[in-house]
Every structure is written in structure tokens, then in C-alpha cells.
N, C-alpha and C positions, 0 to 999 in steps of 0.2 A: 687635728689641732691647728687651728690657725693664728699667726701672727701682726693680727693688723699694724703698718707702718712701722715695721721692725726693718732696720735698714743694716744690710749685714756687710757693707763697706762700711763701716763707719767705728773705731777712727781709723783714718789712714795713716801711712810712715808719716807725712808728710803735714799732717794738720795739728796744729797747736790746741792747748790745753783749751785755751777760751772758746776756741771753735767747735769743739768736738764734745766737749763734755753735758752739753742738754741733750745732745741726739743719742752718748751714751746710756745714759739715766733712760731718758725713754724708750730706748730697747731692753731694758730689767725692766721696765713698766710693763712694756708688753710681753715678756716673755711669764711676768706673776702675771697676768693678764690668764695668758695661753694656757696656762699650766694651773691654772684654776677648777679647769674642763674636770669633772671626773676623777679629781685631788682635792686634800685637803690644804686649804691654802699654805705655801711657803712661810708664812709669820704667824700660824696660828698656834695658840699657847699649847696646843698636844696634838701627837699626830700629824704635826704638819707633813704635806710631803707626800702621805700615806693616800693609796688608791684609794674612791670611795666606788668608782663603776669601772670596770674593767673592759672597752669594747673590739670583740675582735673583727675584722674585714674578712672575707669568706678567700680561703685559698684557692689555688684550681687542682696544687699536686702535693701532696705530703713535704714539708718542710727539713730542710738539714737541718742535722743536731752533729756538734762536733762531739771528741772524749770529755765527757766532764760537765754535759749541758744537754736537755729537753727541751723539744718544744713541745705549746700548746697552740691550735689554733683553730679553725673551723673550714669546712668544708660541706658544700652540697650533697645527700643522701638519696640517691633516685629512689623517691615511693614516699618520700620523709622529707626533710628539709634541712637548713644548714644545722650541721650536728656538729660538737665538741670533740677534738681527738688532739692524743698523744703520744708522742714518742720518742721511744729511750735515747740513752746517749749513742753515739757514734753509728746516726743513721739506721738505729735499729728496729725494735719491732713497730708498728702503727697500731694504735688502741681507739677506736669509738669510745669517747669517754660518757657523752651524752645519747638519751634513745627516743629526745623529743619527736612527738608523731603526731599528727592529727588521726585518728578513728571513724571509720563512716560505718550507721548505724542501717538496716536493711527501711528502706523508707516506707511509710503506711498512707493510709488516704489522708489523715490529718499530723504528719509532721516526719520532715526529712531533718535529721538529726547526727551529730558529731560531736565528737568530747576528746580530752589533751590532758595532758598532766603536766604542774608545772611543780619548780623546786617548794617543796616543804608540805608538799604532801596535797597540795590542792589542785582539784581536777575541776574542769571547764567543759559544761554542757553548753552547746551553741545548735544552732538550725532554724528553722520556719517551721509556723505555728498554724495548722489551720483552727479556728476553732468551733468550726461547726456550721451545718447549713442553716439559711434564712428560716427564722421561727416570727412571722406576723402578730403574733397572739400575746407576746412578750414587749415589755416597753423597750427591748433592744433589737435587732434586727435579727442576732442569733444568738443560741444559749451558752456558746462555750465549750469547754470539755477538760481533758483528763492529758498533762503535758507528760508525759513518761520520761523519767532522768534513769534513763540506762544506760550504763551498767547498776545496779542498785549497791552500789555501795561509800554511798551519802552519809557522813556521820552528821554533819552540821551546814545550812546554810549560810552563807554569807551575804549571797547579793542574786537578786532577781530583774533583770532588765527584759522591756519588750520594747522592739521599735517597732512601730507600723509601716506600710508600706500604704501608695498611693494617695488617695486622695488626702484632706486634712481631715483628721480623725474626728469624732463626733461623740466618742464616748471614752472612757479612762476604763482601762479592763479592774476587774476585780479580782484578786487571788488571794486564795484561799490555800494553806500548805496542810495538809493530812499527817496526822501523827506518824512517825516514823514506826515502819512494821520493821521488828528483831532488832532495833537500832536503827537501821535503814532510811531516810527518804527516800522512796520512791516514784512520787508526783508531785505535781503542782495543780491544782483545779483554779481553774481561769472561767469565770462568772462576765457577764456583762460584755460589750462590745468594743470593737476600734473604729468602725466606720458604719456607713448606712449600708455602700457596697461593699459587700464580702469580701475581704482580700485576705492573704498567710500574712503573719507576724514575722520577724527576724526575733529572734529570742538568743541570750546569753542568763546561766547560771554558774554562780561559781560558790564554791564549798571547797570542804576540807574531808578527806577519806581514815 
């Protein structure tokens, strides 16, 4: 949270009412300024005041808690990333609260592949995308293929992103989503091209499980 021209000598024993009282005022400017960040503002008709994003700075060692008080904060997870944790009053026990991960999936000739889970139940398929060798015969350079969202348990898509790589692309890919088998999605069919020369996709999906 930062303060722009919040001047915190001000006032002094020594400075009169005339003198001191705009550069007052403009440190409540800037302090509803400051505290705007990630609040609902100070004069707003409800809730003011009230957290709207909570962010925490990544610790290095579990935090004191006195009698009568926990803390929350985060911390680095070798193999995992910064994670959520807790702990009780009076320096007590430490709890992993959160078990964010990323996943690596065992990579195939056409696509190296990772998925995440995030709060509320939606999971994040992300990797590169090959999608097929040069096919001449076709009005695109190659035919595409079959993007596999594993683990298969896909209840609904939300959003399908490709980015291309390399050169500036030449064609807008096609896709095509396959009925979900038992419930399921389990692919995506990707039709049509990105470029003249072949290159992998960066690909992101995200759904709800």
C-alpha cells in the first residue's frame, strides 16, 4: 500500500492552524487514496472499510502467534509453490491450509501437457499442442488432431485458448468439442491450421469439475 505525498511530520508543535491544515486534509486524501487498494472505500454507503482481495507477501519461516491470536500467511512448497498456512495460538501447531500444485502429465509425440486446480472447483488444462504432420493434399498445411484434457473429469467447458508460436499465423484453427462420454469431456478436436510451417500451439482450457 502506498502513500503518494502523505507527509507524516505534518503538523508540527510548532505550526499554526493556517499553515498546517491543507497539508492535513491532504494526508486523509491520501491515506482514503491508499486504502482504497483491495477495500471498500471508507464513505461507501455499505461495507465500507470491508476487505474486497486479501494479498498475502510470501514468508521465509512460520510466523508468531501470541495467547489469544493466529496467524495466516504463505510460504514457498518445494515441488509446489507458495501455499496457504496456519497457525494456532501461542506459537502452536503449523497447518498447510492450501495444496495449490501444478501436474505434469507423461508427454506424447503431439502434446506436453499440465493441469491445476483452482478455488471453486475449476481445473486448468494448459501445454503445447502439436497438431499434426504436413498434409499437402489439404487446403491447410496439416490436418490437426485430437487435444486430450487429462485427467477426464471435465463436467463443463468454460474457455478454450490457443496461442501460436512463431512465425505470424496464416490460418485460425478450428475446434470442434466432442460430446462428453459418461459426463466427461475428454478432448477437443482441432481441425484446420496456425501456420504454413509447422510449429506446437501453447494451449490453455479451463472448466469446472
Amino acid at each position: 500500500m502506498t502513500t503518494p505525498n502523505y507527509n507524516q511530520n505534518v503538523p508540527t508543535p510548532n505550526m499554526n492552524f493556517a499553515d498546517w491544515q491543507t497539508n492535513f486534509i491532504s494526508n486523509f486524501q491520501q491515506l482514503a487514496i491508499a486504502f482504497a487498494k483491495n477495500h471498500v472505500a471508507l464513505d461507501a454507503t455499505s461495507n465500507n472499510g470491508n476487505h474486497t482481495i486479501l494479498e498475502l507477501f510470501e514468508q521465509s519461516q512460520a510466523q508468531q502467534t501470541n495467547v489469544g491470536e493466529f496467524s495466516m500467511y504463505v510460504k514457498n512448497v518445494e515441488g509446489q509453490t507458495d501455499q496457504v498456512f496456519m497457525r494456532n495460538q501461542g506459537n502452536g501447531i503449523e497447518y498447510q491450509f492450501s495444496n495449490y500444485q501444478i501436474y505434469p502429465l507423461t508427454p506424447t509425440p503431439t502434446q506436453t501437457s499440465y493441469f491445476t486446480f483452482l478455488p471453486g472447483g475449476i481445473i486448468v488444462y494448459f501445454g503445447r499442442f502439436y497438431p499434426g504432420p504436413p498434409n499437402t493434399t489439404l487446403p491447410f498445411p496439416f490436418p490437426g488432431g485430437s487435444l486430450d484434457l487429462s485427467p477426464h473429469i471435465l463436467k463443463n467447458i468454460i474457455s478454450v485458448n490457443f496461442c501460436p508460436l512463431g512465425t505470424t499465423p496464416e490460418y485460425s484453427p478450428k475446434v470442434t468439442i466432442p460430446p462428453p462420454q459418461n459426463g466427461y469431456y475428454e478432448s477437443i478436436l482441432v481441425t484446420g491450421a496456425f501456420f504454413v510451417n509447422v510449429e506446437p500451439q501453447y494451449y490453455i482450457v479451463m472448466g469446472n469439475i
